[in-house]
DSSP file (Angstrom, degrees, kcal/mol; ACC not computed):
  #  RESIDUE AA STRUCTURE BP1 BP2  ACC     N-H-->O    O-->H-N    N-H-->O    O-->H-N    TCO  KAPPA ALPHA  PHI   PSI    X-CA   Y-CA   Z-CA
    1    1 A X              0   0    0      0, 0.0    41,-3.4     0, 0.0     2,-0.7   0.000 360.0 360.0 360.0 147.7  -14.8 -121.0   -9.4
    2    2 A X  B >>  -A   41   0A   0     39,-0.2     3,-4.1     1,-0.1     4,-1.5  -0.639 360.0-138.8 -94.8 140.5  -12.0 -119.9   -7.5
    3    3 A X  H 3> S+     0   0    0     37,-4.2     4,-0.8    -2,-0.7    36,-0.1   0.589 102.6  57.6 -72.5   0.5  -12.4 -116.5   -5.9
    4    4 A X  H 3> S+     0   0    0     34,-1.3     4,-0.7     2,-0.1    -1,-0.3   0.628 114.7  46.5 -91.3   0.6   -8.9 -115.2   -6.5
    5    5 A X  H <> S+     0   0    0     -3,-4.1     4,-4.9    33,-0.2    -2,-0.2   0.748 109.8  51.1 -80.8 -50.9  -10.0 -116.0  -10.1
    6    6 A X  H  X S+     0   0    0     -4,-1.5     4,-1.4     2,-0.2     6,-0.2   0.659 101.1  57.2 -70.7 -18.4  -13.2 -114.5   -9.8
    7    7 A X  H >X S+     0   0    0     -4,-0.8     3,-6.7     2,-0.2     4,-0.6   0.914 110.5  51.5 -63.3 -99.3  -12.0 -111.0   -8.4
    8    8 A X  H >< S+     0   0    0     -4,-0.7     3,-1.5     1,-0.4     5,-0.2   0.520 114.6  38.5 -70.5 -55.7   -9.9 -110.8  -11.6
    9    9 A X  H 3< S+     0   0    0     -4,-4.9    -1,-0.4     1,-0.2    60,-0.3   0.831 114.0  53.3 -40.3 -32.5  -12.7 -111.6  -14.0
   10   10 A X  H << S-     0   0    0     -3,-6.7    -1,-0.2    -4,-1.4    -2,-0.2   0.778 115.1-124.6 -80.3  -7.3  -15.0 -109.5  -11.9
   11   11 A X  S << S+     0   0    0     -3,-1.5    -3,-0.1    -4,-0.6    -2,-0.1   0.522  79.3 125.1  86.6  19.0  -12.1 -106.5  -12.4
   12   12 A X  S    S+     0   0    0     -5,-0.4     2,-0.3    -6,-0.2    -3,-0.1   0.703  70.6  40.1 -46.7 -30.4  -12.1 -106.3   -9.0
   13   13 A X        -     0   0    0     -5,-0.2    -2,-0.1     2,-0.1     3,-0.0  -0.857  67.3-146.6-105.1 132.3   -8.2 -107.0   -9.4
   14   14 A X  S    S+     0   0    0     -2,-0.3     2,-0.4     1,-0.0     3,-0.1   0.668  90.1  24.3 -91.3  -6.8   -6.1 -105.5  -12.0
   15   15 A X     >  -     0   0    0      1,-0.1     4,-0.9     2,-0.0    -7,-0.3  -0.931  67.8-129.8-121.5 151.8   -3.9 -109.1  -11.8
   16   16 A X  T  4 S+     0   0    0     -2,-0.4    -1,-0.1     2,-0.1     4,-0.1   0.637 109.8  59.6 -36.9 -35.3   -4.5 -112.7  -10.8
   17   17 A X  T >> S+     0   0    0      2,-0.2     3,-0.9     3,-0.1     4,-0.7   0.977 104.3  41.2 -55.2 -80.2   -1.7 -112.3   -8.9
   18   18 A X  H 3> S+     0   0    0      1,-0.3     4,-2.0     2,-0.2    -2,-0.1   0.719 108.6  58.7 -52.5 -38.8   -2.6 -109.8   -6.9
   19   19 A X  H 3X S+     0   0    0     -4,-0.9     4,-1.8     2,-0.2     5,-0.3   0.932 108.8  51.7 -45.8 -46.3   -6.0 -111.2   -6.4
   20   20 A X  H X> S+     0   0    0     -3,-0.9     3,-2.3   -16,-0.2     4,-1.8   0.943 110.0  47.5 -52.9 -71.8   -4.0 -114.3   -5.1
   21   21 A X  H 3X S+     0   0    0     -4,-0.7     4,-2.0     1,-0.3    -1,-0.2   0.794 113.8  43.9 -36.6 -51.6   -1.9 -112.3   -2.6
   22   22 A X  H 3X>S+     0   0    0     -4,-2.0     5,-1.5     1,-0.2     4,-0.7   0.715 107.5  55.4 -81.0 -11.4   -4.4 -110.5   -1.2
   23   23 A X  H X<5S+     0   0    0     -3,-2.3     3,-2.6    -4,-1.8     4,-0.4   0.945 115.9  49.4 -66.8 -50.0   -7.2 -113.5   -0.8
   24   24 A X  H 3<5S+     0   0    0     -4,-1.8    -2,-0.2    -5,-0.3    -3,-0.1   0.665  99.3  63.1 -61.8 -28.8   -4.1 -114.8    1.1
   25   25 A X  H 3<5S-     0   0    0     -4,-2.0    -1,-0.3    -5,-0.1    -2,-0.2   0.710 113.5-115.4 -42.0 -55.3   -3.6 -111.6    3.1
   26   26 A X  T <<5S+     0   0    0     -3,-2.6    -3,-0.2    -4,-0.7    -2,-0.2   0.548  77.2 127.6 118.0   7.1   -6.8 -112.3    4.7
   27   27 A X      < +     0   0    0     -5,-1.5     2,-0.2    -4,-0.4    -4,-0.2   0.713  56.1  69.2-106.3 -29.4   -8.6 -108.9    3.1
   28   28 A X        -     0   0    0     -6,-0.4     7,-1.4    -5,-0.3     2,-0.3  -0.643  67.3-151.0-106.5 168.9  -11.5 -110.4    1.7
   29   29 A X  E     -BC  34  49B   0     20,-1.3    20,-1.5     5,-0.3     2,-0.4  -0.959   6.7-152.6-124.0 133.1  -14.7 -112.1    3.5
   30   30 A X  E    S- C   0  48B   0      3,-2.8     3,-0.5    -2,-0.3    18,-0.2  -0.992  83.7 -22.8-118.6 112.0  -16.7 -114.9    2.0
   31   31 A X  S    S-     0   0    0     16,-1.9    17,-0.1    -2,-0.4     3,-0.1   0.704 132.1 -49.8  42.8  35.7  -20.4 -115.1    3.1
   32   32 A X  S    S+     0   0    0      1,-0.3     2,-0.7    15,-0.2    -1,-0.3   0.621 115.4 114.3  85.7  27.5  -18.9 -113.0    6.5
   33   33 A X  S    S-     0   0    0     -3,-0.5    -3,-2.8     0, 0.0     2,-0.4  -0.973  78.2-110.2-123.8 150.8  -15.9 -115.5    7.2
   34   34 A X  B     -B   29   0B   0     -2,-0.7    -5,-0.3    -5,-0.3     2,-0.2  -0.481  33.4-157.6 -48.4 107.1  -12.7 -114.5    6.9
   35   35 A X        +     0   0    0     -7,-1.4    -7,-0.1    -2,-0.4     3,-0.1  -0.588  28.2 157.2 -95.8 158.2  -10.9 -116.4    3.5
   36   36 A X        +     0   0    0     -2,-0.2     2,-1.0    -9,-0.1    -1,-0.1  -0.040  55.5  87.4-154.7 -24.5   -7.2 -116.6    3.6
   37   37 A X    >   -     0   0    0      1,-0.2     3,-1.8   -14,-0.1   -33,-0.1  -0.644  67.9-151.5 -82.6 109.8   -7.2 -119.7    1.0
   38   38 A X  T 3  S+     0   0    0     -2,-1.0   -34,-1.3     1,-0.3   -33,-0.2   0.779  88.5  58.8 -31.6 -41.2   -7.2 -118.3   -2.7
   39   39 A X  T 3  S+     0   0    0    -36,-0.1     2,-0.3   -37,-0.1    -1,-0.3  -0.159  75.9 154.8 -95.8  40.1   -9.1 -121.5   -4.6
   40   40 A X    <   -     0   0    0     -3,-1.8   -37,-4.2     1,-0.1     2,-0.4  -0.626  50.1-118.1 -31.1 113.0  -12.0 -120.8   -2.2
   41   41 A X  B     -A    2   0A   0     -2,-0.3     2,-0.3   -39,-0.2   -39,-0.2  -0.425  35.6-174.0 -69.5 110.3  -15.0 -122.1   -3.9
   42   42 A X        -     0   0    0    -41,-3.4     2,-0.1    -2,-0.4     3,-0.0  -0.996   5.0-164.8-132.9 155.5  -17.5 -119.4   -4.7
   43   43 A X    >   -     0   0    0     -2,-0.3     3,-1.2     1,-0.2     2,-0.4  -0.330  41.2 -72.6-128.8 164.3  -21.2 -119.8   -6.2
   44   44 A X  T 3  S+     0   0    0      1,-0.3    18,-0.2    -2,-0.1    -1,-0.2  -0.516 121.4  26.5 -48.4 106.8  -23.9 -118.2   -7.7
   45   45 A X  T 3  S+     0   0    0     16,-2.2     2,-0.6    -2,-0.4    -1,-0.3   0.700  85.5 142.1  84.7  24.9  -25.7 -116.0   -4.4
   46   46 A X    <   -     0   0    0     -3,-1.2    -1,-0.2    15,-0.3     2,-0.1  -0.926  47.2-136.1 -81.2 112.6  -22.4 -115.7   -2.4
   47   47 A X        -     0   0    0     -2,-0.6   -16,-1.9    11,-0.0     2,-0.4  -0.317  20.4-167.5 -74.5 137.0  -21.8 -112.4   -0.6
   48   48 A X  E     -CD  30  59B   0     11,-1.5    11,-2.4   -18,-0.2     2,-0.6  -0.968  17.4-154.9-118.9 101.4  -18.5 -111.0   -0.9
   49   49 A X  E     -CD  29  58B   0    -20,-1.5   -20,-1.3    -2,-0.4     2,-0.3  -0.862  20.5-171.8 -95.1 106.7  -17.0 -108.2    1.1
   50   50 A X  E     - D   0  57B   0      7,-1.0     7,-3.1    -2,-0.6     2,-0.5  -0.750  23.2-124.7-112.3 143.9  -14.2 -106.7   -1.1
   51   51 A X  E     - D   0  56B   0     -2,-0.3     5,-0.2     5,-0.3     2,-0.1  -0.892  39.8-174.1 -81.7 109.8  -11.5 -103.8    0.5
   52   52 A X        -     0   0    0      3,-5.4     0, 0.0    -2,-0.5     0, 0.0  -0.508  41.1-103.8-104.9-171.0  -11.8 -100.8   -1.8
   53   53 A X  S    S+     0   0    0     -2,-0.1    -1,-0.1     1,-0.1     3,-0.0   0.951 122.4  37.8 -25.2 -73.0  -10.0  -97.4   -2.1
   54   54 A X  S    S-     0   0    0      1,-0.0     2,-0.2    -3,-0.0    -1,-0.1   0.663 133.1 -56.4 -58.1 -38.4  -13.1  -95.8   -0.6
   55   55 A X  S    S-     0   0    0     -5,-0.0    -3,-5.4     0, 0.0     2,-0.4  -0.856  76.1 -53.6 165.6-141.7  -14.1  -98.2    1.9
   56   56 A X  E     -D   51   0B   0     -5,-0.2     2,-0.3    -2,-0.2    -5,-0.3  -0.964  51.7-145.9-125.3 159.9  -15.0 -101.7    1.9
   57   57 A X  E     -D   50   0B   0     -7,-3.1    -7,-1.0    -2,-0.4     2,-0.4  -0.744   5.3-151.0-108.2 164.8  -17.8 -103.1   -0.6
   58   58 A X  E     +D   49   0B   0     -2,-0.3    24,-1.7    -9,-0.3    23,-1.3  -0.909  22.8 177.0-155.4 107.4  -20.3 -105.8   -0.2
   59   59 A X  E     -DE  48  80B   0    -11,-2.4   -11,-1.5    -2,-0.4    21,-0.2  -0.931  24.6-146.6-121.2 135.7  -21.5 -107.6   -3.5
   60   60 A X        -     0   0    0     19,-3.5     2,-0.3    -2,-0.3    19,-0.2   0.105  25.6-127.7 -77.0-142.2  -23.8 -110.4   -4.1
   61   61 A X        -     0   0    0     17,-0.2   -16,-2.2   -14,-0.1   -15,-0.3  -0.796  24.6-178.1-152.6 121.8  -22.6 -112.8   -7.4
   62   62 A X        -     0   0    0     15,-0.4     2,-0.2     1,-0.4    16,-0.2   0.382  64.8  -5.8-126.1   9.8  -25.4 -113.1   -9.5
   63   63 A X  S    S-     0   0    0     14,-0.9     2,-0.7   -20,-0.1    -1,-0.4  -0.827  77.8-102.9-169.1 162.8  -23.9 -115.4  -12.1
   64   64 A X        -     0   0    0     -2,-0.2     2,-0.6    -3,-0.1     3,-0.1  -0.604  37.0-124.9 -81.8 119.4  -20.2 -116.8  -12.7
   65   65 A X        -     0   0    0     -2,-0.7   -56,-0.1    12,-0.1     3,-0.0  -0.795   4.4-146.2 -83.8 116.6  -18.5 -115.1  -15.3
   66   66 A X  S    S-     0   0    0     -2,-0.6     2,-0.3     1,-0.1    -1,-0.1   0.687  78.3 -30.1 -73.9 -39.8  -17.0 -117.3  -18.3
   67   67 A X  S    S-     0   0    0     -3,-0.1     2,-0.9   -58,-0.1    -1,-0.1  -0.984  82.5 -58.2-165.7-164.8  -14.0 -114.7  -18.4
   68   68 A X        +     0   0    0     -2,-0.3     3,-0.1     1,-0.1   -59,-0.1  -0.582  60.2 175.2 -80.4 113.8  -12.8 -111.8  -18.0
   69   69 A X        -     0   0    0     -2,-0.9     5,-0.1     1,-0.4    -1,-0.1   0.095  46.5 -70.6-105.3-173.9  -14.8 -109.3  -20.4
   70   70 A X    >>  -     0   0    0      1,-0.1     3,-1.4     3,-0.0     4,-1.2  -0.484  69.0 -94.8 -72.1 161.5  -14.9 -105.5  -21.0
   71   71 A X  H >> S+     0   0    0      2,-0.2     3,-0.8     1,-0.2     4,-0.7   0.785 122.1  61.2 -64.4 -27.7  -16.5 -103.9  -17.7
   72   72 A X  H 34 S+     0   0    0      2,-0.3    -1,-0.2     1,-0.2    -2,-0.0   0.677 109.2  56.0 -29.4 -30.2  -20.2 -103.5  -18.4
   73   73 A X  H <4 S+     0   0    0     -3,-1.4     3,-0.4     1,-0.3     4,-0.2   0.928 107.6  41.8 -79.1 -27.8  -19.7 -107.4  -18.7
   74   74 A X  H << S+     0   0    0     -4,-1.2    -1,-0.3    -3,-0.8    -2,-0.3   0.352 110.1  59.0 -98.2  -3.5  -18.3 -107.9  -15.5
   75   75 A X  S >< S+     0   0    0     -4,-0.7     3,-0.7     1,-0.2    -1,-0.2   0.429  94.0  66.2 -90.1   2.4  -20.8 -105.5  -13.7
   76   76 A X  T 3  S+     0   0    0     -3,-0.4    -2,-0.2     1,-0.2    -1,-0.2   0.796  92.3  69.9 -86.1 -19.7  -23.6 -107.5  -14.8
   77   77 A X  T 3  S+     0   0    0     -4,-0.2   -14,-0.9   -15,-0.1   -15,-0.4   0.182 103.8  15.1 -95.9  31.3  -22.3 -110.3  -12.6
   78   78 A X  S <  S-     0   0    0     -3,-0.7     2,-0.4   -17,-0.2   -17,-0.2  -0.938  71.4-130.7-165.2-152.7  -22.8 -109.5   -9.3
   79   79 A X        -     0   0    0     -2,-0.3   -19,-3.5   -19,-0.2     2,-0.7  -0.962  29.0-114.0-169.3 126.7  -25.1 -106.5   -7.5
   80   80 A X  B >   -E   59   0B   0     -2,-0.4     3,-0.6   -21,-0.2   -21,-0.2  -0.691  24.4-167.3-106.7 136.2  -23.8 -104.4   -5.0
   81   81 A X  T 3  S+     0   0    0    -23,-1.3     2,-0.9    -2,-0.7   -22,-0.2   0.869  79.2  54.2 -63.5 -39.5  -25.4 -104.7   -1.3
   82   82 A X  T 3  S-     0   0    0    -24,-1.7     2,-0.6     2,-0.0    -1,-0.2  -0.374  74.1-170.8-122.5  62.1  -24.1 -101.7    0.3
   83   83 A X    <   -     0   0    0     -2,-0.9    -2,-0.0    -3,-0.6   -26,-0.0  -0.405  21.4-121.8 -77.6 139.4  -25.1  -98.9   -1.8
   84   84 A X        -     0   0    0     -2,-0.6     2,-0.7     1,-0.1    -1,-0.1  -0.066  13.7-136.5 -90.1 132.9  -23.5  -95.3   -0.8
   85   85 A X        -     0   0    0     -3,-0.1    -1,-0.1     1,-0.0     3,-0.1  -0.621  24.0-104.0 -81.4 137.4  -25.4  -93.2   -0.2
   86   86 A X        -     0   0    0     -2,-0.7     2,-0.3     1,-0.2    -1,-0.0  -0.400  58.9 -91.3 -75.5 140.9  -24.4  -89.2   -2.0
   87   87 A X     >  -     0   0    0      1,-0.1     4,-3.3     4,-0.0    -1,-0.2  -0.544  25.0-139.5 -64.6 127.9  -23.0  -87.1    0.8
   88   88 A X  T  4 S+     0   0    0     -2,-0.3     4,-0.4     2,-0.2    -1,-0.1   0.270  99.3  52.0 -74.0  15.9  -25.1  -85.2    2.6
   89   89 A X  T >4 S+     0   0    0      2,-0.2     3,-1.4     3,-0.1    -1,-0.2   0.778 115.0  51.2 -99.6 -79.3  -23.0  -82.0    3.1
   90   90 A X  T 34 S+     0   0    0      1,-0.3    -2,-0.2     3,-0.1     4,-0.2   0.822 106.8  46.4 -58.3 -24.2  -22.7  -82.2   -0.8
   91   91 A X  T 3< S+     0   0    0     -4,-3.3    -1,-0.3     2,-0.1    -2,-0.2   0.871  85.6 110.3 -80.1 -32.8  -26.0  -82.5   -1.8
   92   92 A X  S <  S-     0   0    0     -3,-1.4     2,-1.0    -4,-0.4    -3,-0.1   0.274  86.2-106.5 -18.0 118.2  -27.1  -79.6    0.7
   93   93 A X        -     0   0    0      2,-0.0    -1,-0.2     1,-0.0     2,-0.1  -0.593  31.1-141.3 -39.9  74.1  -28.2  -76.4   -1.7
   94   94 A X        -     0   0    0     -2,-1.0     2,-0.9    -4,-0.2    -1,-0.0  -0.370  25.9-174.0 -38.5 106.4  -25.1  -74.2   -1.0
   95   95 A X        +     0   0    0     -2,-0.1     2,-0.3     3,-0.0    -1,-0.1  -0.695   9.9 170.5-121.0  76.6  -27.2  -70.9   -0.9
   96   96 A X        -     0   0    0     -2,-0.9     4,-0.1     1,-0.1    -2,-0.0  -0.641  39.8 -91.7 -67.1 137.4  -24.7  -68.3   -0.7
   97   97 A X        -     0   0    0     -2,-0.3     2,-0.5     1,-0.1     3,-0.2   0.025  43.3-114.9 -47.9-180.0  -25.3  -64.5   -1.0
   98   98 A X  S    S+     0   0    0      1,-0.1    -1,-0.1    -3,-0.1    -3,-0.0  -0.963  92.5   8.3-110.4  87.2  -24.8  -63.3   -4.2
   99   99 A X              0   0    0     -2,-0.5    -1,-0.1     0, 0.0    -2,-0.1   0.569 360.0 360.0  77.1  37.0  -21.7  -60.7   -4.6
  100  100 A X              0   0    0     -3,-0.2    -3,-0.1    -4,-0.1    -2,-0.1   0.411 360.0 360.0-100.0 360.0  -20.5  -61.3   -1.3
């Protein structure tokens, strides 16, 4: 499948389009190399390093998705590698006095 295809099924992309542009851009990594062609062939156990809002993500593909589905469907198809860890500031018990 081609991976400017597969971002938009995986809803990684709100377009096709934009999936296109941005493979083309250079922004995503396919098993750590650099992609710049959009119909880059990607497979079943291929690592993906996607540029999010937050940061960047790193997802395996753990089956090719037949199209684009509601999201629960498209999060069953891949597992994400670099899970974040809850900030450690916020989880910290804020123990303040009490009527200060």
């Amino acid at each position: 499948m081609r991976v400017d295809k597969l971002l938009w099924y995986l809803r990684l992309a709100p377009s096709r389009t934009l999936a296109h542009d941005w493979v083309a851009e250079g922004h995503f990594r396919l098993n750590g190399k650099r992609i710049e062609k959009p119909s880059a062939a990607v497979a079943v156990g291929d690592i993906l390093t996607v540029p999010a809002r937050s940061g960047v993500r790193v997802i395996k593909l753990i089956t090719v998705p037949e199209r684009r589905g509601p999201a629960p469907e498209a999060l069953a198809c891949y597992h994400t590698l670099d899970e974040r860890v809850a900030n450690p500031i916020a989880a910290q018990n804020n123990t303040t006095p009490q009527g200060t």
